[in-house]
N, CA, C and O atoms as a GROMACS GRO file, in nm:
protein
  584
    1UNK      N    1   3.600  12.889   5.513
    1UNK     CA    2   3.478  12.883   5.431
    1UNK      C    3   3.391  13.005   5.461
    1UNK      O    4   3.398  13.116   5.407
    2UNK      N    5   3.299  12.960   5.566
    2UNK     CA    6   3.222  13.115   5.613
    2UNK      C    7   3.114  13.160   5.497
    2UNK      O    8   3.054  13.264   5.527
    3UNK      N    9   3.082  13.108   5.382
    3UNK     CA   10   2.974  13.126   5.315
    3UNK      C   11   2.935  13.020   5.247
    3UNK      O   12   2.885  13.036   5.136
    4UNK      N   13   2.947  12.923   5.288
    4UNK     CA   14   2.916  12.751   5.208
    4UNK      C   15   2.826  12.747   5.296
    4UNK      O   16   2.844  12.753   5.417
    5UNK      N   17   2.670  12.733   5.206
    5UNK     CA   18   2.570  12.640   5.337
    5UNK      C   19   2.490  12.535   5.206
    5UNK      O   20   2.482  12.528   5.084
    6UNK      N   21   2.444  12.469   5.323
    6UNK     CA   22   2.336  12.339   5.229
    6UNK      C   23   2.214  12.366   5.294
    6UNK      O   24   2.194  12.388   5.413
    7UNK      N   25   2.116  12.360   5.174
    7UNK     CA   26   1.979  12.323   5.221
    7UNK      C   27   1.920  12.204   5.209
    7UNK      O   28   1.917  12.172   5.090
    8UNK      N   29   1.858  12.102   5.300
    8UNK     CA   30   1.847  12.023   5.306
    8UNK      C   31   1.609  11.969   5.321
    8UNK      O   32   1.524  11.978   5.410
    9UNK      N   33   1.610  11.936   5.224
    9UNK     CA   34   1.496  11.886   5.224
    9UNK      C   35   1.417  11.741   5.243
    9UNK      O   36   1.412  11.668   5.145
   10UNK      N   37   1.365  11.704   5.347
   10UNK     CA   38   1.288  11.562   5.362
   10UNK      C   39   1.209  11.580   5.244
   10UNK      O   40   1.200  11.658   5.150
   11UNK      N   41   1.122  11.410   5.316
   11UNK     CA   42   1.019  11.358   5.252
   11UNK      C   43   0.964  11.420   5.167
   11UNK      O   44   0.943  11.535   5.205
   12UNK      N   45   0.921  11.394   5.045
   12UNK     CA   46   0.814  11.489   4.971
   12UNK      C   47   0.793  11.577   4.948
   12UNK      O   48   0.678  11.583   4.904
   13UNK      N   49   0.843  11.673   4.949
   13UNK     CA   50   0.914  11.761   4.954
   13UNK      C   51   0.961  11.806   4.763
   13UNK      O   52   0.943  11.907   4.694
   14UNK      N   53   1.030  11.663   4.735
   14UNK     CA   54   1.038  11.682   4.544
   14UNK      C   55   0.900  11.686   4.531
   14UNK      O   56   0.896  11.764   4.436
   15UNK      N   57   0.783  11.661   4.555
   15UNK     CA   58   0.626  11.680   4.530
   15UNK      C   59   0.555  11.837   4.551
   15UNK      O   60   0.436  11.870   4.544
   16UNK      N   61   0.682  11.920   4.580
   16UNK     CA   62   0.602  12.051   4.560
   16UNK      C   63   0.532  12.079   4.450
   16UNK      O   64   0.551  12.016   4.346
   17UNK      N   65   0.425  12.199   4.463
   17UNK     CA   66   0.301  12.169   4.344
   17UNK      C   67   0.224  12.073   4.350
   17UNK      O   68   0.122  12.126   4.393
   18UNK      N   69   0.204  11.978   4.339
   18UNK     CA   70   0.157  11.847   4.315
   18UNK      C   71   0.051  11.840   4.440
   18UNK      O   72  -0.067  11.804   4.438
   19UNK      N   73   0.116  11.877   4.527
   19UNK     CA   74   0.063  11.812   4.667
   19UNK      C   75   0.013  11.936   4.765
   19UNK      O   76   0.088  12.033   4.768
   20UNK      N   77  -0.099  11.942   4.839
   20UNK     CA   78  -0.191  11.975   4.992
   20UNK      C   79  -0.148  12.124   4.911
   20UNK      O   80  -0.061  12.169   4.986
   21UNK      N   81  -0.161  12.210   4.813
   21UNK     CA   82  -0.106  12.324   4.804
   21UNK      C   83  -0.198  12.422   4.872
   21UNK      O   84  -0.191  12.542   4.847
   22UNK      N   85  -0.299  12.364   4.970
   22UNK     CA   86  -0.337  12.467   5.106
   22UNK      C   87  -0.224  12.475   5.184
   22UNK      O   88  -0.190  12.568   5.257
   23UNK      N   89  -0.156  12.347   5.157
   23UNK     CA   90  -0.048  12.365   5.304
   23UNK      C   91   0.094  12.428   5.258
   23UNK      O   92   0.174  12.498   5.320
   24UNK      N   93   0.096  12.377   5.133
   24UNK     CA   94   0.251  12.447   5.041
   24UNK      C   95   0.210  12.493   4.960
   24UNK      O   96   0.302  12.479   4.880
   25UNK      N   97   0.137  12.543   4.909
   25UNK     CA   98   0.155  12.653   4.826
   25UNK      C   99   0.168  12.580   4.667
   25UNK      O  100   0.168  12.457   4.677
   26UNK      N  101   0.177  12.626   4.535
   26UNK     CA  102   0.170  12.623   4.424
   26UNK      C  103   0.295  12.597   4.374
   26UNK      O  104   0.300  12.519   4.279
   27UNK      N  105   0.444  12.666   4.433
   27UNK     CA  106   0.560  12.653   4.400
   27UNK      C  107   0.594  12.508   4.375
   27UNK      O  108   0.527  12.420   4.430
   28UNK      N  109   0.690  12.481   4.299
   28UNK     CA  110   0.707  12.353   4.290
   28UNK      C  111   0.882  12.295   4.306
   28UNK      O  112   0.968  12.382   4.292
   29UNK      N  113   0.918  12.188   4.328
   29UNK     CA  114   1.017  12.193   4.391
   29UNK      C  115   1.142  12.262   4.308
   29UNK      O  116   1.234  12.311   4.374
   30UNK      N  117   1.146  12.266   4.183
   30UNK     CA  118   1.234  12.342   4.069
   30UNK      C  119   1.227  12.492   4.112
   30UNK      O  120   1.329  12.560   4.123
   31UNK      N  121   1.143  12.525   4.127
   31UNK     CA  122   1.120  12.691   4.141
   31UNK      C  123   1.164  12.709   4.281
   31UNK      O  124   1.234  12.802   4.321
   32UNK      N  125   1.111  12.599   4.361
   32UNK     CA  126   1.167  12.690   4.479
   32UNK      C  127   1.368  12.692   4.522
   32UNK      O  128   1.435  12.764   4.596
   33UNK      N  129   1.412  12.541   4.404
   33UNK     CA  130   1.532  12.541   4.422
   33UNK      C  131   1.608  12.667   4.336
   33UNK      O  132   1.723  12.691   4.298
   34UNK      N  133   1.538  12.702   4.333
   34UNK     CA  134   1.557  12.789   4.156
   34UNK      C  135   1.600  12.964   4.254
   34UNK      O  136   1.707  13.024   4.257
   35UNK      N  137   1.469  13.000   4.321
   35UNK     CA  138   1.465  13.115   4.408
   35UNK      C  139   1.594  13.137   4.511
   35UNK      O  140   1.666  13.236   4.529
   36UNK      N  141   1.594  12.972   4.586
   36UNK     CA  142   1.687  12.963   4.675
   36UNK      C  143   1.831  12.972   4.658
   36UNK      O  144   1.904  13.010   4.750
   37UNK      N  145   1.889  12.928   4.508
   37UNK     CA  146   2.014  12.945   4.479
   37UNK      C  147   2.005  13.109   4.438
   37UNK      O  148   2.067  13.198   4.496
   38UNK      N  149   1.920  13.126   4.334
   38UNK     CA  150   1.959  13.322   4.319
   38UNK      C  151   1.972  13.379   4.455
   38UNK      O  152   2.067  13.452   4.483
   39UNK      N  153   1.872  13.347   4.547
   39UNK     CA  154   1.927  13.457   4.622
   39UNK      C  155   2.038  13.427   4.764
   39UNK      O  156   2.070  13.513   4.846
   40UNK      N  157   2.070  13.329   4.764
   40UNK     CA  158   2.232  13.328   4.763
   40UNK      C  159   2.301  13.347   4.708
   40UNK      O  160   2.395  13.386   4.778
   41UNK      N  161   2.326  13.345   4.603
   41UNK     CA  162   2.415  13.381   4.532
   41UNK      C  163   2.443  13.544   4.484
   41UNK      O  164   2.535  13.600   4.425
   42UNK      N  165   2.276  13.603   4.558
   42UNK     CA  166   2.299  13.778   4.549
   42UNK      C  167   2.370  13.781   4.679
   42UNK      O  168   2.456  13.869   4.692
   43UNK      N  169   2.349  13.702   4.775
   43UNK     CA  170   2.400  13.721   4.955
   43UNK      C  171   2.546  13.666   4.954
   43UNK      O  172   2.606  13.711   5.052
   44UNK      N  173   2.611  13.599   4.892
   44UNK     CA  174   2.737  13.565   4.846
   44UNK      C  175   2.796  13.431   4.863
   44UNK      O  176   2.907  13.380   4.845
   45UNK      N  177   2.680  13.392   4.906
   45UNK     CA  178   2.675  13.178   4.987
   45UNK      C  179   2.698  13.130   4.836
   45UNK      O  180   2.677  13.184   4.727
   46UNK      N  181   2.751  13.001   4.877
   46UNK     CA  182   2.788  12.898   4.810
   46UNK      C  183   2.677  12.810   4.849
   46UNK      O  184   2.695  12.758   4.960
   47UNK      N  185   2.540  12.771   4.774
   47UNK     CA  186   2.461  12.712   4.837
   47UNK      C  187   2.438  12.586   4.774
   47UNK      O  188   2.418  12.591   4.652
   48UNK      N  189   2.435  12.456   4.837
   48UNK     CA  190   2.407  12.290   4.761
   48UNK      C  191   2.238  12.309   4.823
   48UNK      O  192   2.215  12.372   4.926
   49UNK      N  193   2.145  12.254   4.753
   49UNK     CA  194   2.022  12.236   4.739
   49UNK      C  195   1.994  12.031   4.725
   49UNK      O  196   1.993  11.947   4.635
   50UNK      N  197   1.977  12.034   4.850
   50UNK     CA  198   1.944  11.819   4.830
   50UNK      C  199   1.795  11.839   4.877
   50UNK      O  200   1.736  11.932   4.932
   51UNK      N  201   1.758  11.710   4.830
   51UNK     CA  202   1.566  11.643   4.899
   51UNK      C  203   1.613  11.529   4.866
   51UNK      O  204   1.672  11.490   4.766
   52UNK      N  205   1.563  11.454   5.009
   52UNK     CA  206   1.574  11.271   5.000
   52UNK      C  207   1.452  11.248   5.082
   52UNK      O  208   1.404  11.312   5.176
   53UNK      N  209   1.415  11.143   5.022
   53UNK     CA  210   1.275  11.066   5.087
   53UNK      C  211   1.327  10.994   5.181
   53UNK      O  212   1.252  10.987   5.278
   54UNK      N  213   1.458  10.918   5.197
   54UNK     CA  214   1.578  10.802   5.263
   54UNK      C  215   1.643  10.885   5.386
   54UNK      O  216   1.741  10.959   5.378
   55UNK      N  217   1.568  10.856   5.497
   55UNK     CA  218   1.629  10.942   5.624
   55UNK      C  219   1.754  10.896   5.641
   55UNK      O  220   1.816  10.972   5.715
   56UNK      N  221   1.830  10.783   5.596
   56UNK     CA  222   1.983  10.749   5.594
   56UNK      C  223   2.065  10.850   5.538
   56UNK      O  224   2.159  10.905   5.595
   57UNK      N  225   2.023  10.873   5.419
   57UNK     CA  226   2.071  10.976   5.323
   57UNK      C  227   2.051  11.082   5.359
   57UNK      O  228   2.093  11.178   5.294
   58UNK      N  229   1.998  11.094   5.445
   58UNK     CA  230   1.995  11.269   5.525
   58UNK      C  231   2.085  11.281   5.583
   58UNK      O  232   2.183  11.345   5.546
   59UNK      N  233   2.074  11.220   5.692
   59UNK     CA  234   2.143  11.125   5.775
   59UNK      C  235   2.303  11.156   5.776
   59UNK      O  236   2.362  11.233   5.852
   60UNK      N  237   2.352  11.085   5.684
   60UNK     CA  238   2.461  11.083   5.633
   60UNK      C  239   2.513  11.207   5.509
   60UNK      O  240   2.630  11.225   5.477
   61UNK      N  241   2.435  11.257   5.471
   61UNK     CA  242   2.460  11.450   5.451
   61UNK      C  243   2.501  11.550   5.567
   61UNK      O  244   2.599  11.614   5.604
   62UNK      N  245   2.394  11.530   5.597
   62UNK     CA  246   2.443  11.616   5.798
   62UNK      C  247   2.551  11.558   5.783
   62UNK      O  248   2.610  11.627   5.700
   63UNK      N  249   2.640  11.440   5.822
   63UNK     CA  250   2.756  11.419   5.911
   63UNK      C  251   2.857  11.458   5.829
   63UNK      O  252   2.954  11.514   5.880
   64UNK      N  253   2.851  11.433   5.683
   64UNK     CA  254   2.974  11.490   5.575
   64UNK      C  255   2.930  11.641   5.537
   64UNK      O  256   2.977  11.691   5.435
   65UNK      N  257   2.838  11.716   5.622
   65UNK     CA  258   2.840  11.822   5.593
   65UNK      C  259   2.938  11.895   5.720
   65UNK      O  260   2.965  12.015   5.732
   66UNK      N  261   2.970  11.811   5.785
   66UNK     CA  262   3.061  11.865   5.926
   66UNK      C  263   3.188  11.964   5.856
   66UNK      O  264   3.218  12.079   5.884
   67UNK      N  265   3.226  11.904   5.790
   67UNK     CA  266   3.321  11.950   5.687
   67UNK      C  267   3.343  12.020   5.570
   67UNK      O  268   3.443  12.063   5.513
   68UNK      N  269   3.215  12.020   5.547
   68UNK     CA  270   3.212  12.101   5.386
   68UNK      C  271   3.148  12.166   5.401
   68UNK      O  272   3.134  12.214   5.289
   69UNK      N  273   3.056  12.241   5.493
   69UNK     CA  274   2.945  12.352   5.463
   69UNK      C  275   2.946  12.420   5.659
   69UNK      O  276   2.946  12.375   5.774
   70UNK      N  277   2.944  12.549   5.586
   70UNK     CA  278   2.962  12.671   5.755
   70UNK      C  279   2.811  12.661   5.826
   70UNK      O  280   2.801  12.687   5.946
   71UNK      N  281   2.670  12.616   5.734
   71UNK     CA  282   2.560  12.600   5.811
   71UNK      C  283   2.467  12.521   5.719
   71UNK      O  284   2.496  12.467   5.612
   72UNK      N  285   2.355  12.526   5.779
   72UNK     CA  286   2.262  12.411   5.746
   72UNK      C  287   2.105  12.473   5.761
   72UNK      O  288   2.059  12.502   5.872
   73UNK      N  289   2.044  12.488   5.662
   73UNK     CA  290   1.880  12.452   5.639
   73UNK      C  291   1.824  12.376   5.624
   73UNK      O  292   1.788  12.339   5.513
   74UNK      N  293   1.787  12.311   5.755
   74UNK     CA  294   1.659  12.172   5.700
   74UNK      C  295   1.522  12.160   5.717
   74UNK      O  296   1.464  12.170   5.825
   75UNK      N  297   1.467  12.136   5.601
   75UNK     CA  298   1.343  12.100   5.630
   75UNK      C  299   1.307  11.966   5.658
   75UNK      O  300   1.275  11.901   5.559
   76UNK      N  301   1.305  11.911   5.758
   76UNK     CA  302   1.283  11.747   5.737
   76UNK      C  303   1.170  11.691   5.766
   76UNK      O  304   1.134  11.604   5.845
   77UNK      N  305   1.102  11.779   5.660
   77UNK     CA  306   0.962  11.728   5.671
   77UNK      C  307   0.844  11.628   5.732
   77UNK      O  308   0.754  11.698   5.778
   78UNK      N  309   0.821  11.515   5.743
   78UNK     CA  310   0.817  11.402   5.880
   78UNK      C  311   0.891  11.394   5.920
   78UNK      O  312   0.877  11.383   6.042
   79UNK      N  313   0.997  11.391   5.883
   79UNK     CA  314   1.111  11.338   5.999
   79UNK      C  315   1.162  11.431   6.110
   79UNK      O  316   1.259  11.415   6.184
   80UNK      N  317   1.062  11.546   6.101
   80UNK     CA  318   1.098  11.630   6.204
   80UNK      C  319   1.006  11.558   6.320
   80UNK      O  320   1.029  11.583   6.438
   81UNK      N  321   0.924  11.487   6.289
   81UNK     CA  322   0.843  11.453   6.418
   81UNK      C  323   0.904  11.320   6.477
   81UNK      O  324   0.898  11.303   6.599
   82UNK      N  325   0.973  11.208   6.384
   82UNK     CA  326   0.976  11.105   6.375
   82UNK      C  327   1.175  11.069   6.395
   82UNK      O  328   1.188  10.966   6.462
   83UNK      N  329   1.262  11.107   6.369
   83UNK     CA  330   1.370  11.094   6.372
   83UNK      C  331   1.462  11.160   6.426
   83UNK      O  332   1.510  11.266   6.387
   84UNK      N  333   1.507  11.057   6.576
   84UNK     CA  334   1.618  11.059   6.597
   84UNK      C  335   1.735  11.080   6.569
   84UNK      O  336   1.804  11.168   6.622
   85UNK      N  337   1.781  10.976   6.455
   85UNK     CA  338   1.889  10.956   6.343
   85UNK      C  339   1.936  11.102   6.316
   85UNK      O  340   2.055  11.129   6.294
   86UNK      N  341   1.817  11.213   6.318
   86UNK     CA  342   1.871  11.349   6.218
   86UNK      C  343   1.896  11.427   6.349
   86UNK      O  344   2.011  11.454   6.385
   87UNK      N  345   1.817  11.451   6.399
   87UNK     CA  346   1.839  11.507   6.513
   87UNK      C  347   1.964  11.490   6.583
   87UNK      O  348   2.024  11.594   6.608
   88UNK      N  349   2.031  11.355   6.630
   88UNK     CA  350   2.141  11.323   6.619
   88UNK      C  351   2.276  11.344   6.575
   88UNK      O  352   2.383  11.347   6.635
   89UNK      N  353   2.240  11.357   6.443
   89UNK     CA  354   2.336  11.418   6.320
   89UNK      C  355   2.314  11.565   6.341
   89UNK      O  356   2.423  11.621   6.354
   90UNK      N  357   2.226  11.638   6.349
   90UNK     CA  358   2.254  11.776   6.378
   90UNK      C  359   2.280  11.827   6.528
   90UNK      O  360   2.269  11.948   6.550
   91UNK      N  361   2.300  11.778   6.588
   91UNK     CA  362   2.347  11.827   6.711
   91UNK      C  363   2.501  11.786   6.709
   91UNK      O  364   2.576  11.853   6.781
   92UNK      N  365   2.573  11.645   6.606
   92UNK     CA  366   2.734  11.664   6.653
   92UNK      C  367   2.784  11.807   6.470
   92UNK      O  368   2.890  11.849   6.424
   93UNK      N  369   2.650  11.824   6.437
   93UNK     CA  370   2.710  11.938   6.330
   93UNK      C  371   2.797  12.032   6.379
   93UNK      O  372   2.909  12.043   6.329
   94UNK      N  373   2.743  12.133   6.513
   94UNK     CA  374   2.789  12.251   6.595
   94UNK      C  375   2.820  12.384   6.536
   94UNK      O  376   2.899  12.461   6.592
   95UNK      N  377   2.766  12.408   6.435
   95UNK     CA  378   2.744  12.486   6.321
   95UNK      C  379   2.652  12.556   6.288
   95UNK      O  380   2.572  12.473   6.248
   96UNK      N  381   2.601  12.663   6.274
   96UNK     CA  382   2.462  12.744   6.257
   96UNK      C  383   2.364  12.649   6.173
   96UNK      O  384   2.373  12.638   6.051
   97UNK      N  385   2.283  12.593   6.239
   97UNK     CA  386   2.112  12.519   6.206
   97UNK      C  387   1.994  12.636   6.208
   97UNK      O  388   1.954  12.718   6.290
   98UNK      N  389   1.957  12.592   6.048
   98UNK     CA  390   1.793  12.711   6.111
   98UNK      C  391   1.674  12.558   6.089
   98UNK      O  392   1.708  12.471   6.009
   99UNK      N  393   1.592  12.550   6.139
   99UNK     CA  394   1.503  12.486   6.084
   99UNK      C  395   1.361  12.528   6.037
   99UNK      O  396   1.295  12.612   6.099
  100UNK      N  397   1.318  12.464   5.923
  100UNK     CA  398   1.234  12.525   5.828
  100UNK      C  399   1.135  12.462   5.824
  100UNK      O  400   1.157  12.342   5.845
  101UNK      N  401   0.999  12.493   5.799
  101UNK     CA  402   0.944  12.429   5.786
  101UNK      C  403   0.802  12.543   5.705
  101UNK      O  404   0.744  12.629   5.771
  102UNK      N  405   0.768  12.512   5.542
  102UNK     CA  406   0.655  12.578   5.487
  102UNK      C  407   0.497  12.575   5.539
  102UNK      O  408   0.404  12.641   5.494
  103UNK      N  409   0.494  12.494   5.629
  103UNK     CA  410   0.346  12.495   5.678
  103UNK      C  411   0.379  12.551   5.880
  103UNK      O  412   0.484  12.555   5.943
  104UNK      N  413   0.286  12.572   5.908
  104UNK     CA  414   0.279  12.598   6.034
  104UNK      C  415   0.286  12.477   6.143
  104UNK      O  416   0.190  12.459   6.219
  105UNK      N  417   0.373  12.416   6.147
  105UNK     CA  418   0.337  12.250   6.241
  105UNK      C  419   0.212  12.256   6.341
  105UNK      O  420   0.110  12.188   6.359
  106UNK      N  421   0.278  12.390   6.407
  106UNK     CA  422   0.190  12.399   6.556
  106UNK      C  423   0.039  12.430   6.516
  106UNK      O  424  -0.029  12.437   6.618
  107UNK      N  425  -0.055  12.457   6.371
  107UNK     CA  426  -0.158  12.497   6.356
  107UNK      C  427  -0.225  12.336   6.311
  107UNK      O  428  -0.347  12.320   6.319
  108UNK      N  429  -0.143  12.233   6.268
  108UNK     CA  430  -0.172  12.136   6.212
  108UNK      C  431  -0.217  11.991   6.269
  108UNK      O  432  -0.292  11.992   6.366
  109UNK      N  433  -0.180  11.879   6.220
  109UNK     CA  434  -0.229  11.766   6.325
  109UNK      C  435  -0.158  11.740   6.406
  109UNK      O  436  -0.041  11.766   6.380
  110UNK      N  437  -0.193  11.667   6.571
  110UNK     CA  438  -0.121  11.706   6.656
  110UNK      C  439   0.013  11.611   6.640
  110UNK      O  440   0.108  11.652   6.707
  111UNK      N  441   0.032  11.515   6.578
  111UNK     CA  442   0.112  11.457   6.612
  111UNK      C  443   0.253  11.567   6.519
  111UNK      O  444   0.375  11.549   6.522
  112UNK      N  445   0.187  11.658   6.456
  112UNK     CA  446   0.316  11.739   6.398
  112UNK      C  447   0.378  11.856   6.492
  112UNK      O  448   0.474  11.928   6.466
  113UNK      N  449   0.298  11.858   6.609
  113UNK     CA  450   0.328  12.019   6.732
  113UNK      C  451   0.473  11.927   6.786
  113UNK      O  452   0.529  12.005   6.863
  114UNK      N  453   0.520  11.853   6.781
  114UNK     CA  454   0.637  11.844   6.839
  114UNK      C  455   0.729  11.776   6.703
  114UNK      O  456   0.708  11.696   6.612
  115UNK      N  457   0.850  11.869   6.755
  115UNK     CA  458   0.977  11.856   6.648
  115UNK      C  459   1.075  11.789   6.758
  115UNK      O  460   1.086  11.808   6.879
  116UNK      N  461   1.131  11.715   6.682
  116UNK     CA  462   1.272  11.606   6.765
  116UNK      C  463   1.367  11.710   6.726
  116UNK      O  464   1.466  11.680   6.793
  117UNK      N  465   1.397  11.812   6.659
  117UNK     CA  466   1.521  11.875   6.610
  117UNK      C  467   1.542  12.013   6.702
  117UNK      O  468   1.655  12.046   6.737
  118UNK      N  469   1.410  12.099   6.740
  118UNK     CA  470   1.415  12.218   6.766
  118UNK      C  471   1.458  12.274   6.880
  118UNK      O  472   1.443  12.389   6.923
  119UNK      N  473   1.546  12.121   6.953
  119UNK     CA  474   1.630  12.158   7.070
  119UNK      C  475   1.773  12.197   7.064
  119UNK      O  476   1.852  12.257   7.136
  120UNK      N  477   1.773  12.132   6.933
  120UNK     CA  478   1.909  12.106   6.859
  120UNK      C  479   1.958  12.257   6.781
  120UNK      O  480   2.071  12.304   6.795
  121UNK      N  481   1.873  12.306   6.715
  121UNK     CA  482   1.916  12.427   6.589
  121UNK      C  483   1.911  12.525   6.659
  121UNK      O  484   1.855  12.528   6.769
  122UNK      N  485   1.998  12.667   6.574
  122UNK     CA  486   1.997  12.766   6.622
  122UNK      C  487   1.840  12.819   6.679
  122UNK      O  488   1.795  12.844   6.791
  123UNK      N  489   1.777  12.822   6.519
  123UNK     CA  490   1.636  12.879   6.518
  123UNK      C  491   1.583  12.845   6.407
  123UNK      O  492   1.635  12.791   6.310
  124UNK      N  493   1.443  12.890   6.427
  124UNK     CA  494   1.330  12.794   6.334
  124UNK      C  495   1.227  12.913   6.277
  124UNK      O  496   1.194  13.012   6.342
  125UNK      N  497   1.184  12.880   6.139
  125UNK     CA  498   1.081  12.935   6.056
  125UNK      C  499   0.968  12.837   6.009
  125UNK      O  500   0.978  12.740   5.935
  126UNK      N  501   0.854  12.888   6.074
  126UNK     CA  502   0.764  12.816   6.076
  126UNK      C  503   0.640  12.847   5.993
  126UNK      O  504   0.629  12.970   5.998
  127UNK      N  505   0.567  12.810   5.940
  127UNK     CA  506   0.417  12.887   5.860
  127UNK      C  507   0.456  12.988   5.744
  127UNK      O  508   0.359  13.057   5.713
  128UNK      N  509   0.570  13.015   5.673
  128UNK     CA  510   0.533  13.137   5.578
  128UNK      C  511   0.552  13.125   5.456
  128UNK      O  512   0.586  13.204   5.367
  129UNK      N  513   0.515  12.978   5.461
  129UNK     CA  514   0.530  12.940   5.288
  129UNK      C  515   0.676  12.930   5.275
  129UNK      O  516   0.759  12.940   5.366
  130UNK      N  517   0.704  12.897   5.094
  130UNK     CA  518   0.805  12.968   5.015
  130UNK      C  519   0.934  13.029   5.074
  130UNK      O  520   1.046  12.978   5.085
  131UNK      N  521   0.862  13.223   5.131
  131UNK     CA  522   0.910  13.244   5.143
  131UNK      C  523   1.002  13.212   5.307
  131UNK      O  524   1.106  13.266   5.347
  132UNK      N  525   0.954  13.151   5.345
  132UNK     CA  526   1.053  13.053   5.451
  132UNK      C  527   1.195  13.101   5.435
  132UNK      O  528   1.261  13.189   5.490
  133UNK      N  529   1.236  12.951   5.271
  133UNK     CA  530   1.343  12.960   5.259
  133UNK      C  531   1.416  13.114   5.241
  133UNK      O  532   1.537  13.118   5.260
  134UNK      N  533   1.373  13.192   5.219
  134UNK     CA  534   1.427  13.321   5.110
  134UNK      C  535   1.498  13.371   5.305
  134UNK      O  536   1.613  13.398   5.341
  135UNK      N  537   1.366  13.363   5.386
  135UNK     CA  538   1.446  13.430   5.529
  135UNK      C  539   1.536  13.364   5.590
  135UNK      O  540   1.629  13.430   5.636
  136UNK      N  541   1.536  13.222   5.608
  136UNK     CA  542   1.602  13.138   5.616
  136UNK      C  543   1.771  13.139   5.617
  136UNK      O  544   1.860  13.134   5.701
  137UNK      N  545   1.755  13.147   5.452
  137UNK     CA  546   1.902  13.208   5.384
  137UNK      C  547   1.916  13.325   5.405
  137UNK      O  548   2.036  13.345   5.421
  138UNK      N  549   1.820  13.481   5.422
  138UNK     CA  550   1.884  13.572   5.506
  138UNK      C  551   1.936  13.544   5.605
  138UNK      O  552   2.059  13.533   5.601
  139UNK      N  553   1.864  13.524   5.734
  139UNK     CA  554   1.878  13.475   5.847
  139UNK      C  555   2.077  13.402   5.841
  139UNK      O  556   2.166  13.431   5.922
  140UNK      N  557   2.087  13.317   5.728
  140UNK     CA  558   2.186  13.241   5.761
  140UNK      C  559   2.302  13.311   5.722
  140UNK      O  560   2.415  13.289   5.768
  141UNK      N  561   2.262  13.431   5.604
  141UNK     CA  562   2.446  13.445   5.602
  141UNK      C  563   2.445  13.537   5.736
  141UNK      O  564   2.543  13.547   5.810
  142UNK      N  565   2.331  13.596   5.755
  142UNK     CA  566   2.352  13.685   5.893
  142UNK      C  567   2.455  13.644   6.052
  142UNK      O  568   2.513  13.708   6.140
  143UNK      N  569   2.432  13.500   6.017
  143UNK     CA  570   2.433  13.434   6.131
  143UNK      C  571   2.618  13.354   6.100
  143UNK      O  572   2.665  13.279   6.187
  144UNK      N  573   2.672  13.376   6.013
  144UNK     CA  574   2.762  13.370   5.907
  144UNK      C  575   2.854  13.426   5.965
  144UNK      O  576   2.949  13.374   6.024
  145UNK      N  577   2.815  13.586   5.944
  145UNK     CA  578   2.905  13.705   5.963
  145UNK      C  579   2.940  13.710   6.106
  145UNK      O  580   3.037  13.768   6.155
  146UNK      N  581   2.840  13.634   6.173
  146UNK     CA  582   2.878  13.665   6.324
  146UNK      C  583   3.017  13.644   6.359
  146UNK      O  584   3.055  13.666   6.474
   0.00000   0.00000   0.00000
């Protein structure tokens, strides 16, 4: 494989636009899935784009992604503070993890300064909006080629 990755989006997340756009920004979840496939597809990835509110269904993406995809972008929006279950699932991945996240956790409320995942992933993008994902997916085929 070597250029198949998934991006993976929590909670609320389908509410881009709509929602705190001090904290996300104006983009909305179409556009930003929209950005994220072009520019993989200029970088040469095969990229699947999911958002589930159902941490099972995350859950159970991670583990059938063991097999079908060379790395993984997640944003798991609460459930970065709150779940085990994913965290779990991405540590038997063993596969290049970046973790993402459009707002800054560590500038925000406290119960968001700690992530259950960020022991687990390669590396993490934190605070830069949007364009998060765009480095993200640099970052990942980079990490690809290795």
């Amino acid at each position: 494989m070597n250029n198949k990755i998934i991006i993976i989006n929590g909670p609320n997340l389908n509410l881009l636009g709509e929602r705190e756009q001090s904290q996300y920004g104006s983009i909305t979840f179409r556009e930003l899935k929209d950005i994220c496939l072009k520019k993989s597809e200029e970088l040469g990835l095969t990229t699947d784009f999911f958002q589930s509110n159902i941490e099972g269904e995350i859950v159970n993406l991670i583990q059938d992604s063991r097999k079908n995809f060379d790395g993984i972008i997640i944003n798991a929006a609460a459930f970065t503070h709150t779940s085990v279950a994913i965290r779990d699932a991405l540590n038997i991945f063993k596969k290049p993890i970046i973790e993402l996240h459009i707002s800054n956790i560590y500038k925000r409320e406290e119960f968001r300064h700690k992530s259950l995942i960020s022991d687990v992933v390669t590396g993490g993008i934190f605070g830069l909006g949007a364009d998060g994902y765009i480095l993200a997916i640099i970052s990942m085929q980079k990490l690809l080629k290795k």
